[in-house]
N, C-alpha and C positions, 0 to 999 in steps of 0.2 A: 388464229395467227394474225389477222389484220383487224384493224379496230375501226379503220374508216379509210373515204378517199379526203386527204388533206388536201391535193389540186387537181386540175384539170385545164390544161393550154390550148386555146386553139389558135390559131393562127390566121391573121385578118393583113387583108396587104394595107390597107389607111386606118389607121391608129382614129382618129378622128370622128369617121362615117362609122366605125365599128362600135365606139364609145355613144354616140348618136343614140344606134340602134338599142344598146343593153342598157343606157341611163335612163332614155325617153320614151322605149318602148314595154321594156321592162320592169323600171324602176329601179335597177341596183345602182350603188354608190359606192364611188369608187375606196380600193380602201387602200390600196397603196400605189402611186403611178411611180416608174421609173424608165428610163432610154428605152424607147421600144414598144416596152407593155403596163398595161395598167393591170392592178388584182380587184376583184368585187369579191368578200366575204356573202357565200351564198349556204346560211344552213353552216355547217362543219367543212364545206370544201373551198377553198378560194379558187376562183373562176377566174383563169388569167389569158387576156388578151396578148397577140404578140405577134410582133413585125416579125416577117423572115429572117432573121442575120444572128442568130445564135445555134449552138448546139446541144441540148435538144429542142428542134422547132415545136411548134405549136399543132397540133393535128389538123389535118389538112380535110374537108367534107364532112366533119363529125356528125353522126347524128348522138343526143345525149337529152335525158328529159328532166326538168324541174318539178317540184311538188309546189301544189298550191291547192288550199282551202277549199274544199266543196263549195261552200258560198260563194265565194270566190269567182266561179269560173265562170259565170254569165257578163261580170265584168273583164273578165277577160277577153271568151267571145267578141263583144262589142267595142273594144280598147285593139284589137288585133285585126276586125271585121276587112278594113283596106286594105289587107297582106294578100288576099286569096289564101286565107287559112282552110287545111281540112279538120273535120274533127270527126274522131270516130270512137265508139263506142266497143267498151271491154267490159259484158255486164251493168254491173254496176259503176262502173268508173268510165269516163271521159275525158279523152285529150284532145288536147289541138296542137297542131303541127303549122308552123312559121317556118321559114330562110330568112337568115340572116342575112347582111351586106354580101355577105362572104363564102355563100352556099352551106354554112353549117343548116342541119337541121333541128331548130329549137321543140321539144315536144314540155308543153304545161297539162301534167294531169291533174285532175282533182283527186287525188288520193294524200292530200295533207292534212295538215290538223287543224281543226277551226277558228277561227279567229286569224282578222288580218290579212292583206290581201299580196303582199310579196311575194314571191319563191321561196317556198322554204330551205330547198336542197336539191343534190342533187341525187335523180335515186333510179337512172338508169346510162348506160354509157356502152355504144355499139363500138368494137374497133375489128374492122375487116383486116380477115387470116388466109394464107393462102391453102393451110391444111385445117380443118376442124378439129381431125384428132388429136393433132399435137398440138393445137392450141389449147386445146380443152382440157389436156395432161396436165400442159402447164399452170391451170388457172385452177384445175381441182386441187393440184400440187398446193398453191395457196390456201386451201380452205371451200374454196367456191363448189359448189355443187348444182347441181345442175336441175333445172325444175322443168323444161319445156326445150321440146325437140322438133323440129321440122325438119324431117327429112328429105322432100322435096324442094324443099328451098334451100337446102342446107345453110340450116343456122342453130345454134343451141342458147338457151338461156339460162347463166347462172348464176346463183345465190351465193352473195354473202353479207357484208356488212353493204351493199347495195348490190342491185343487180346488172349485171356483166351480161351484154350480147354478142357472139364469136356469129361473123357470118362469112361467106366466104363467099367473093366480090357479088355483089348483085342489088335492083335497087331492093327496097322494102316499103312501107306504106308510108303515102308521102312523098314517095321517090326517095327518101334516104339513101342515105348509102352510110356503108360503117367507117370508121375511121381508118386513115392511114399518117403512122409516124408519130402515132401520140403518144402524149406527153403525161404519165397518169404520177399521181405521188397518193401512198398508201400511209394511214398512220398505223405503229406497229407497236407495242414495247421492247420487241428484238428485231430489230433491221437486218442485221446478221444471217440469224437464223432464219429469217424469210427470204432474203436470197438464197443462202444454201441451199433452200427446198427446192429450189427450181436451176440448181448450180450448171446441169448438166442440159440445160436445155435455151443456155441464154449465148447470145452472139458474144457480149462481153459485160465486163463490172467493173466495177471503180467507187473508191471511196467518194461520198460526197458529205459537205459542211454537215449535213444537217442528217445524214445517214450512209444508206451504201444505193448507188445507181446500178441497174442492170438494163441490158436492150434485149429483149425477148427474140424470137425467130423471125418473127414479120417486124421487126424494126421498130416496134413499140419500147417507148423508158419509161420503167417502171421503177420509183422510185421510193425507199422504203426509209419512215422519215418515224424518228423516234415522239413518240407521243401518247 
C-alpha cells in the first residue's frame, strides 16, 4: 500500500544553528529553503527542517536513523568523535547515535550500500504512542508488520517500505526518546485508499495539494502523497 516515506519534519527553534548542524556535520545540501524551513533530499525522503508557526509542526525529540556505507562509518566515528557520540553494536551492523542542536536523536548505521560516503536514507523513524496496540492496529492497517517486540520496554518494531518504531513514552538507547506530533508523508499510488484503511482510527482528514492529510490517535500527520 505505501511505497516510501517521501518526508519527514522536525522541528528546530533556529533555522540557522539547525542548518549548521545537518550541512556541516552531515553533509546534506539544501534542496529547497522557504519562510521557516529548509528540505535536504536524503535517499527518497526529503528531510525538512522547521520553525514552530505552522500546522502541522515538525516533530518534536525525534529519534529517526540514516543509512551510510559500511566503509563509511569509521569516517564518521571520527568526523562525530566531539559530540560524545555512543555507538553500539547489532551483530553485524553498527550505529552511532548524535543530538542535534535541538535534542533530535540522529542514529548513522552502517547498513547502506557501498560506495560514497553521504546518508543514503532514511530507514528507521521512532514516534512515541500513548497505546501500543492501537497504534500498532493502525500502522499494520497500512501494510506494516511487525518484526520485533519488547515487551518490557514496551515498544514494537515494524516493517515496511522502512522500518517504524511505536514505543510508548520512555527513553531508549542513547537516551532517545520517540517522536511526538510528527509530521511523516508517505508515498502511495492511492492516497485515498490509504487513508480509508485507517478511516476509523484517525482524529481527522482533509484534502491536501499533493494528496489526502490524516492526524492519527497520538497527534501524528500522516500524510499520503501520490507517487
Amino acid at each position: 500500500m505505501l511505497d516510501g516515506l517521501s518526508h519527514l519534519a522536525l522541528e528546530v527553534r533556529y533555522l540557522d544553528r539547525a542548518r549548521a548542524f545537518y550541512e556541516e556535520r552531515l553533509g546534506l545540501r539544501p534542496e529547497a529553503v522557504a519562510d521557516g524551513e529548509v528540505a535536504y533530499a536524503v535517499g527518497e525522503t526529503d528531510l525538512i527542517l522547521r520553525r514552530p508557526s505552522t500546522v502541522p509542526r515538525g516533530a518534536l525529540h525525534l529519534h529517526y536513523a540514516l543509512s551510510t556505507p559500511p566503509d563509511a562509518f569509521p569516517t564518521w566515528e571520527e568526523r562525530l568523535a566531539d559530540l560524545d557520540p555512543d555507538v553500539v553494536e547489532f551483530g553485524e551492523y553498527r550505529s552511532i547515535y548524535v543530538d542535534d542542536p535541538d535534542g533530535h536523536c540522529v542514529e548513522l548505521g552502517n547498513n547502506g550500500e557501498a560506495g560514497g560516503a553521504d546518508p543514503g536514507g532514511v530507514f528507521e523513524v521512532v514516534l512515541e504512542v500513548e497505546s501500543l496496540s492501537t497504534a500498532e492496529e493502525t500502522y499494520r492497517a497500512l501494510g506494516f508488520e511487525p518484526v520485533d517486540r519488547g515487551e518490557r520496554r514496551r515498544r514494537v518494531r515494524l516493517r515496511g517500505p522502512f522500518d517504524l518504531e511505536l514505543w510508548e513514552p520512555q527513553l531508549g538507547l542513547a537516551d532517545a526518546r520517540g517522536g511526538v506530533h510528527v509530521d511523516l508523508g508517505f508515498a502511495t499510488a492511492n492516497p485515498g485508499a490509504a487513508a480509508d484503511a485507517i478511516a476509523g482510527r484517525c482524529q481527522s482528514r482533509q484534502d491536501h495539494e499533493t494528496g489526502v492529510r490524516v492526524r492519527d490517535a497520538d497527534g501524528h500527520y500522516l500524510t499520503f502523497e501520490a507517487g
